[in-house]
mmCIF file of the N, C-alpha and C atoms, coordinates in Angstrom:
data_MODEL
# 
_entry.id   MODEL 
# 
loop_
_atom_site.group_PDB 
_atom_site.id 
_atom_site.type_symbol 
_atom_site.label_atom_id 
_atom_site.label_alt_id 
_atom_site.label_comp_id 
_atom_site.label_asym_id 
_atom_site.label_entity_id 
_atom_site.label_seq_id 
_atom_site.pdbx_PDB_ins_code 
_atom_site.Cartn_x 
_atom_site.Cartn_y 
_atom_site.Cartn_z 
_atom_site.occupancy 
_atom_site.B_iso_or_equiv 
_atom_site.pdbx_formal_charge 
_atom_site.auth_seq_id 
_atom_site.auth_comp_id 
_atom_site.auth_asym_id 
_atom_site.auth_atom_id 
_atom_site.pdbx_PDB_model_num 
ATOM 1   N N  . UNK A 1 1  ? 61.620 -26.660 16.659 1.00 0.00 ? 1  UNK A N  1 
ATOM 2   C CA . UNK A 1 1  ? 60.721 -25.556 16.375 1.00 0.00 ? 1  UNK A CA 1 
ATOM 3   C C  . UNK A 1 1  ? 60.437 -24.776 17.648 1.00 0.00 ? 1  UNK A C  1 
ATOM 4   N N  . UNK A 1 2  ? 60.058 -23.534 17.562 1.00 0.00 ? 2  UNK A N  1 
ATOM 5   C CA . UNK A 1 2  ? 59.983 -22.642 18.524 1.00 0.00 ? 2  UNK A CA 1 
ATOM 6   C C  . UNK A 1 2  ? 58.247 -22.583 18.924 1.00 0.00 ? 2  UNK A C  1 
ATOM 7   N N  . UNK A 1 3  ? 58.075 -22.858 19.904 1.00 0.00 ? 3  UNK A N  1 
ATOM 8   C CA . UNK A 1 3  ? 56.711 -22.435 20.656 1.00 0.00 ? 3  UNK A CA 1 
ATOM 9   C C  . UNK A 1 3  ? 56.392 -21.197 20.819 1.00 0.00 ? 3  UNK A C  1 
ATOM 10  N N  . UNK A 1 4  ? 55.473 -20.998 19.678 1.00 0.00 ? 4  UNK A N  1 
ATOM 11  C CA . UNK A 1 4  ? 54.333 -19.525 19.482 1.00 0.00 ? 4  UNK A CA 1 
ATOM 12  C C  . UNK A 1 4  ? 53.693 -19.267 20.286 1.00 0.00 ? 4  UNK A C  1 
ATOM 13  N N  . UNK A 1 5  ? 53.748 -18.997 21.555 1.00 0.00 ? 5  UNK A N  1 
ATOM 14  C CA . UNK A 1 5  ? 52.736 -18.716 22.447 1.00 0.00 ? 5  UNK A CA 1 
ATOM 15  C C  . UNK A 1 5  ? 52.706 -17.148 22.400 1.00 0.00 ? 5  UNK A C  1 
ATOM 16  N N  . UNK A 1 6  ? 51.747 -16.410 21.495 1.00 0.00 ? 6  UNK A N  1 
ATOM 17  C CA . UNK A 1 6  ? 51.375 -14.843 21.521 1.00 0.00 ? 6  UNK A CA 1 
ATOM 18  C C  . UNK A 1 6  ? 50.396 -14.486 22.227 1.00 0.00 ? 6  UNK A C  1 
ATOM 19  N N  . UNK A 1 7  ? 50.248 -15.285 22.932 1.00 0.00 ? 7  UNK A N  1 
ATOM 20  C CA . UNK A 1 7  ? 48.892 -14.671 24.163 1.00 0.00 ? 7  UNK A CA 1 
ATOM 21  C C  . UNK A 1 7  ? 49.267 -15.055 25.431 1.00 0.00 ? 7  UNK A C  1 
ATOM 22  N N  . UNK A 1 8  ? 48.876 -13.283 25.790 1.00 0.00 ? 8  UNK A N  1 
ATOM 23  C CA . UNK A 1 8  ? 49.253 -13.168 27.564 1.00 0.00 ? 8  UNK A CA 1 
ATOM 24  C C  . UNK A 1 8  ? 48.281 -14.017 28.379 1.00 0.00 ? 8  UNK A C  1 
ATOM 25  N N  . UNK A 1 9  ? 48.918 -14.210 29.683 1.00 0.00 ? 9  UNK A N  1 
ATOM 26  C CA . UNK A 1 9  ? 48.166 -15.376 30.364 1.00 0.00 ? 9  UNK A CA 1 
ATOM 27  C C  . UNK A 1 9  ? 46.875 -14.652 31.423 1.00 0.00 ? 9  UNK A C  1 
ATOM 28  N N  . UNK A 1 10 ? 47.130 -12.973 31.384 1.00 0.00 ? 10 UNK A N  1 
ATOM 29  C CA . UNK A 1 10 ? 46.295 -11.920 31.727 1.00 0.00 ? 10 UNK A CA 1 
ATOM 30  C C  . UNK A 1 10 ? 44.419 -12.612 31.231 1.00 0.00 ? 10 UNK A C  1 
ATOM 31  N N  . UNK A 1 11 ? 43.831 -12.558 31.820 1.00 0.00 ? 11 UNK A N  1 
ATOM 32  C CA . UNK A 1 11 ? 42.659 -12.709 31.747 1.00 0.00 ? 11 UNK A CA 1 
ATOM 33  C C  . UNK A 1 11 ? 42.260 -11.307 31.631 1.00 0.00 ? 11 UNK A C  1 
ATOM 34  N N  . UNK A 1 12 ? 41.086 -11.076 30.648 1.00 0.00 ? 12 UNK A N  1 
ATOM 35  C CA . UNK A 1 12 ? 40.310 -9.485  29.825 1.00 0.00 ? 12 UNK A CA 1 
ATOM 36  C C  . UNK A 1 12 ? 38.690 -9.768  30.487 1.00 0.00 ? 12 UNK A C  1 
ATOM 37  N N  . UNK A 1 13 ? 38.911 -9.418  31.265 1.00 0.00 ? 13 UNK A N  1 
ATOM 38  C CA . UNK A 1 13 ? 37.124 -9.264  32.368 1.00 0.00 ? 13 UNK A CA 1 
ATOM 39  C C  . UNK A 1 13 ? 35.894 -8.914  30.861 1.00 0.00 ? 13 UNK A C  1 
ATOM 40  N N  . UNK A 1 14 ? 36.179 -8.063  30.139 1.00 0.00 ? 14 UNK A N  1 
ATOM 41  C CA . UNK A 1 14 ? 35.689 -7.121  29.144 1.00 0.00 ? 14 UNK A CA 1 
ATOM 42  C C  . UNK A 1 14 ? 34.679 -8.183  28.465 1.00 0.00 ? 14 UNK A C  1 
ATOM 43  N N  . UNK A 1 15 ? 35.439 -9.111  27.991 1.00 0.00 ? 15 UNK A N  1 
ATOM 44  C CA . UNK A 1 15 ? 35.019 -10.020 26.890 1.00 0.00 ? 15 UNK A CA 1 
ATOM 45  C C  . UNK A 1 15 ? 34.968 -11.248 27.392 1.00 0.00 ? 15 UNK A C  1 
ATOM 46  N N  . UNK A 1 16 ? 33.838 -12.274 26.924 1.00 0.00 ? 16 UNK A N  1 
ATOM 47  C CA . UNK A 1 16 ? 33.839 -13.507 27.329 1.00 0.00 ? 16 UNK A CA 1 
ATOM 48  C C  . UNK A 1 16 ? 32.922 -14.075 26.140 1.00 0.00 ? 16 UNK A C  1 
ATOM 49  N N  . UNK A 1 17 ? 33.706 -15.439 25.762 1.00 0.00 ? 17 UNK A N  1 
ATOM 50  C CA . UNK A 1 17 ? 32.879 -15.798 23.867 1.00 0.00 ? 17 UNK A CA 1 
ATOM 51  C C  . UNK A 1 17 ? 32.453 -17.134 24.804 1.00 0.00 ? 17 UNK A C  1 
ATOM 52  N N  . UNK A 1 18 ? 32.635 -17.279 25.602 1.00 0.00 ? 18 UNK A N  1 
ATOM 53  C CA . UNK A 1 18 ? 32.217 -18.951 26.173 1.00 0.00 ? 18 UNK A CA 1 
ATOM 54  C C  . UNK A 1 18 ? 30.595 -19.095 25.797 1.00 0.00 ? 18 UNK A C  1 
ATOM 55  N N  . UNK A 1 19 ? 30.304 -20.505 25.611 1.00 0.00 ? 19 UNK A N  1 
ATOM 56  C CA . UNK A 1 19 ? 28.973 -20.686 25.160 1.00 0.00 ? 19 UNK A CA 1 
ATOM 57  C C  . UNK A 1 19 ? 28.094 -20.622 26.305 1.00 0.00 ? 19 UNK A C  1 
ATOM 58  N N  . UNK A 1 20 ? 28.148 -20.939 27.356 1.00 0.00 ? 20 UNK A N  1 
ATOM 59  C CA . UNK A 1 20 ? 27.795 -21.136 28.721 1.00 0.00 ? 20 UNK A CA 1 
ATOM 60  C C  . UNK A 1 20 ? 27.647 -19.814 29.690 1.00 0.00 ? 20 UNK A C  1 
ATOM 61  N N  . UNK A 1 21 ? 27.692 -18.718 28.869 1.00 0.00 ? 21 UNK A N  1 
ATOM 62  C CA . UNK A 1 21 ? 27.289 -17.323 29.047 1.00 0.00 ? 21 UNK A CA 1 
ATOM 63  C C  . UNK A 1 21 ? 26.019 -16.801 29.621 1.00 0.00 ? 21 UNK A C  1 
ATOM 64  N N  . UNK A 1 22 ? 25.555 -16.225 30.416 1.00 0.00 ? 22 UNK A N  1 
ATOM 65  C CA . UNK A 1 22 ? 24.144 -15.576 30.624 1.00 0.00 ? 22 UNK A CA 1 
ATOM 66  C C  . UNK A 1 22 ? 23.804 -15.023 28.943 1.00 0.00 ? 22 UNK A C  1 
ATOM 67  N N  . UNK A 1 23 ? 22.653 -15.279 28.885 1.00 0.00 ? 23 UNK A N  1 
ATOM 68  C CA . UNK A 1 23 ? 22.402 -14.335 27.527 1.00 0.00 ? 23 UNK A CA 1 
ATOM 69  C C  . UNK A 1 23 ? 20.747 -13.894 28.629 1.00 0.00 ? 23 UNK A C  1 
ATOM 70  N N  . UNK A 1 24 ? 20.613 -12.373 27.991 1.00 0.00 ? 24 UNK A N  1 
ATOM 71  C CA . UNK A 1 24 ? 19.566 -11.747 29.045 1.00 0.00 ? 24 UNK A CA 1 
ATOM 72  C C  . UNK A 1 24 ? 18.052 -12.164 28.248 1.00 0.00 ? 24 UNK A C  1 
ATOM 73  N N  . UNK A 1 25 ? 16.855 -11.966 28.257 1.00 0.00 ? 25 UNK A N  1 
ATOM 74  C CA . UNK A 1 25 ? 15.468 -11.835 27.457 1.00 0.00 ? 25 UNK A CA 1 
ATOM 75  C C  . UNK A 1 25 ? 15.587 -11.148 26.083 1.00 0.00 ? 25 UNK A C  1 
ATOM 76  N N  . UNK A 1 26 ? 16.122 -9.753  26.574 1.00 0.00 ? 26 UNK A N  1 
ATOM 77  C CA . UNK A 1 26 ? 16.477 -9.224  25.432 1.00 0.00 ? 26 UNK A CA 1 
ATOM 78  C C  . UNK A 1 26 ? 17.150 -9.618  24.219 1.00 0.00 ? 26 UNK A C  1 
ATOM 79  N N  . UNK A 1 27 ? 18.822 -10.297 24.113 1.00 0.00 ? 27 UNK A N  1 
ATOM 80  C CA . UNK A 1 27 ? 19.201 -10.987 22.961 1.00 0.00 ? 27 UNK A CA 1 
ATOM 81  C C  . UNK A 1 27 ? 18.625 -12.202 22.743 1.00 0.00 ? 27 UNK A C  1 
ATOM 82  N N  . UNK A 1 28 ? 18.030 -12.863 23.462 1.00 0.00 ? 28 UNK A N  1 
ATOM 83  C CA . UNK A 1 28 ? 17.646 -13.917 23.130 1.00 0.00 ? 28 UNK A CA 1 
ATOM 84  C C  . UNK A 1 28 ? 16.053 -13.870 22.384 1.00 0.00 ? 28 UNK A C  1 
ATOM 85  N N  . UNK A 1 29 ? 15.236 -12.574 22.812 1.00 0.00 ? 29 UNK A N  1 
ATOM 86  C CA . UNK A 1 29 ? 14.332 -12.451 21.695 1.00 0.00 ? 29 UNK A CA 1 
ATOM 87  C C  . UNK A 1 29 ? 15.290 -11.490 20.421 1.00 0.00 ? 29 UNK A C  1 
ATOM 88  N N  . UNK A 1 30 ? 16.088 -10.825 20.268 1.00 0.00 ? 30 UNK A N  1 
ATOM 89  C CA . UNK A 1 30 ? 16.917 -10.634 19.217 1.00 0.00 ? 30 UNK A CA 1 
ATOM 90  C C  . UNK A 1 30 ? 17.049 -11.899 18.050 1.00 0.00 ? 30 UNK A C  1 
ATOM 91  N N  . UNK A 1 31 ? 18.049 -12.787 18.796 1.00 0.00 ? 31 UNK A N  1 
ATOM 92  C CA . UNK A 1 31 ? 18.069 -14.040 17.983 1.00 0.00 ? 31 UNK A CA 1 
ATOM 93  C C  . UNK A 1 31 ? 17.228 -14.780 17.566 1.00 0.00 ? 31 UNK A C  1 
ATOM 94  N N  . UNK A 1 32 ? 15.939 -14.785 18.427 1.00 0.00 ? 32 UNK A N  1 
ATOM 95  C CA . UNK A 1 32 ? 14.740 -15.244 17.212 1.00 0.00 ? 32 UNK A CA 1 
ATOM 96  C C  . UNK A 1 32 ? 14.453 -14.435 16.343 1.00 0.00 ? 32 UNK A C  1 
ATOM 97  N N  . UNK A 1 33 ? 14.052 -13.223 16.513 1.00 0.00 ? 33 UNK A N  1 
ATOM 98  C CA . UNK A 1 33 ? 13.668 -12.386 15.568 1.00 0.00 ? 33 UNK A CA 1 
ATOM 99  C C  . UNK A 1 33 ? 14.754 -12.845 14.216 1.00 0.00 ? 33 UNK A C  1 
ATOM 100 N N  . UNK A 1 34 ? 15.808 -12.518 14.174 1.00 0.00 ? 34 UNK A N  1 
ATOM 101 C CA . UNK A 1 34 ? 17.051 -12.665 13.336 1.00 0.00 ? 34 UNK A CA 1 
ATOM 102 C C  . UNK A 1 34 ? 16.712 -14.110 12.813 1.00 0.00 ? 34 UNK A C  1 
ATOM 103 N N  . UNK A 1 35 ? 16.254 -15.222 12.996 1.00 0.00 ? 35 UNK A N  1 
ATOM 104 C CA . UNK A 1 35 ? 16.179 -16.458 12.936 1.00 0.00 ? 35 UNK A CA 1 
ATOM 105 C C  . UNK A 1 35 ? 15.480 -16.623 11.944 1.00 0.00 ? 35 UNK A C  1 
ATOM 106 N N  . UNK A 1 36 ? 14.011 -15.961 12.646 1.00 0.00 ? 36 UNK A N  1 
ATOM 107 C CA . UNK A 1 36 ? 12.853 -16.021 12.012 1.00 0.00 ? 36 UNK A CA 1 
ATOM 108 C C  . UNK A 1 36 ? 12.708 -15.413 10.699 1.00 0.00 ? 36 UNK A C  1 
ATOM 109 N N  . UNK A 1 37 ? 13.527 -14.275 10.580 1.00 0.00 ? 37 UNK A N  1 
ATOM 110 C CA . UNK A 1 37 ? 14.105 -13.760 9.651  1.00 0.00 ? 37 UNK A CA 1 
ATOM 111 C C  . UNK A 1 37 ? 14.414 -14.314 8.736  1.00 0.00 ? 37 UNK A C  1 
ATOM 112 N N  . UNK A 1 38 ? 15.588 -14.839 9.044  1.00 0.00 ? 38 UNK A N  1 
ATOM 113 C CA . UNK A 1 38 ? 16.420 -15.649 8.111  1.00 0.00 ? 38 UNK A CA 1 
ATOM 114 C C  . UNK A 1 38 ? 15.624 -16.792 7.464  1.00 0.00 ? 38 UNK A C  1 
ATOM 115 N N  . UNK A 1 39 ? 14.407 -17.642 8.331  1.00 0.00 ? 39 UNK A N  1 
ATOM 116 C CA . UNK A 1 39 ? 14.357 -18.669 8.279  1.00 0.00 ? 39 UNK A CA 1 
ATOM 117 C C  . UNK A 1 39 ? 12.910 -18.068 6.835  1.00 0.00 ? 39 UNK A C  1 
ATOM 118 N N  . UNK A 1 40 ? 12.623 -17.237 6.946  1.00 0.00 ? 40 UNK A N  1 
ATOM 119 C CA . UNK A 1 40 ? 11.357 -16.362 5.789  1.00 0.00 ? 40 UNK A CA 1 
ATOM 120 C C  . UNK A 1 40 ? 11.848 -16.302 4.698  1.00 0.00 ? 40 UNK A C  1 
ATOM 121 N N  . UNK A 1 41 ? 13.475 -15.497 4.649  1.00 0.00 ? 41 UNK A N  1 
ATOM 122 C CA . UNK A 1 41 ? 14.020 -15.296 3.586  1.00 0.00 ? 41 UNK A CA 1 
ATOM 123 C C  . UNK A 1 41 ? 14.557 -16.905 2.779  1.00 0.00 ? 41 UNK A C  1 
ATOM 124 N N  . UNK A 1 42 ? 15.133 -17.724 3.582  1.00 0.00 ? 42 UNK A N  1 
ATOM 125 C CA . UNK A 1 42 ? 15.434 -18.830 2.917  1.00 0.00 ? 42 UNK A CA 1 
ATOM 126 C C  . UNK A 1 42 ? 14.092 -19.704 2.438  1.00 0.00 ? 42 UNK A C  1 
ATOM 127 N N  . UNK A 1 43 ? 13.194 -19.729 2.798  1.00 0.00 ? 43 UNK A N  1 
ATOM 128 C CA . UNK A 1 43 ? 11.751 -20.436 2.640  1.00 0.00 ? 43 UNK A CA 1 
ATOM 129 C C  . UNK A 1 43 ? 10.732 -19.794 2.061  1.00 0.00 ? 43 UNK A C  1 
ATOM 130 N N  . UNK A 1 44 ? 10.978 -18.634 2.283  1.00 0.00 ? 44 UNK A N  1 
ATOM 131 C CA . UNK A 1 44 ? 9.327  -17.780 2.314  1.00 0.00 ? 44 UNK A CA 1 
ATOM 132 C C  . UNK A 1 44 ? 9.771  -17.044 0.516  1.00 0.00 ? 44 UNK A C  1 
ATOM 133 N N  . UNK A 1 45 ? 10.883 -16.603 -0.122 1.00 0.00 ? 45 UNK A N  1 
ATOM 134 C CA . UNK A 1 45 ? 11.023 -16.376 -1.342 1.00 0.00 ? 45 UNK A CA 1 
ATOM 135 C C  . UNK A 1 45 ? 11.032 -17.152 -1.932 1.00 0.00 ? 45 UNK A C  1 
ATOM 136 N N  . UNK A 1 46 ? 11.891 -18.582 -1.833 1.00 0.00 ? 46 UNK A N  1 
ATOM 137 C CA . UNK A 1 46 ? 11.626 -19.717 -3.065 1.00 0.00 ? 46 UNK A CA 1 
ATOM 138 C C  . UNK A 1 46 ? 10.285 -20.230 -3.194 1.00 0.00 ? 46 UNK A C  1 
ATOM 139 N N  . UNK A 1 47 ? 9.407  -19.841 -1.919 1.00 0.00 ? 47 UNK A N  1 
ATOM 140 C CA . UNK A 1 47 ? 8.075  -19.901 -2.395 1.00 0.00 ? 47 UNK A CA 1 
ATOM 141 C C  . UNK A 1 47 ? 6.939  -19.301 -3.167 1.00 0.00 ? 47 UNK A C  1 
ATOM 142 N N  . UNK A 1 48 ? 7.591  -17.836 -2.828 1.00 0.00 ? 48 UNK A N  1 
ATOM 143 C CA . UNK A 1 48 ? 6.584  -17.154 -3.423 1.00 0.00 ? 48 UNK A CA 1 
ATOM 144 C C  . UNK A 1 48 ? 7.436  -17.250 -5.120 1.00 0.00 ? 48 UNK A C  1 
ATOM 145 N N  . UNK A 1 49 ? 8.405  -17.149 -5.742 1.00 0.00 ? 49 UNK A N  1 
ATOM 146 C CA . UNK A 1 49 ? 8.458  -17.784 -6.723 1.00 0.00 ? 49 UNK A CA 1 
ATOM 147 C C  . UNK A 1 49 ? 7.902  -18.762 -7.286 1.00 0.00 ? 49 UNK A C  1 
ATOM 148 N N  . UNK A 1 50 ? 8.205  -19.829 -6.725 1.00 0.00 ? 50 UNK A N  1 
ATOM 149 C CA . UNK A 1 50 ? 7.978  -20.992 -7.517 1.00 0.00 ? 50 UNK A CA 1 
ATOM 150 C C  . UNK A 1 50 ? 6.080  -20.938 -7.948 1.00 0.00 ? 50 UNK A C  1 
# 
């Protein structure tokens, strides 16, 4: 079988997905907000139903 290697060995400065990233004040109050969010909609409607 033939080895698929489709990615250049070039490093892209641009983008970085690593977990171990700076994240600034700003997204990181983003992601609560979004959280908190989420966490209302999954909890906070089956309540006010029931």
């Amino acid at each position: 079988m033939a080895d698929h290697d489709d990615h250049d060995d070039e490093s892209n400065e641009g983008r970085t997905t690593a977990p171990q990233s700076d994240y600034s004040m700003r997204e990181v109050a983003i992601g609560t907000v979004v959280a908190l969010i989420g966490l209302g909609v999954t909890f906070g409607i089956p309540l006010l139903v029931a």
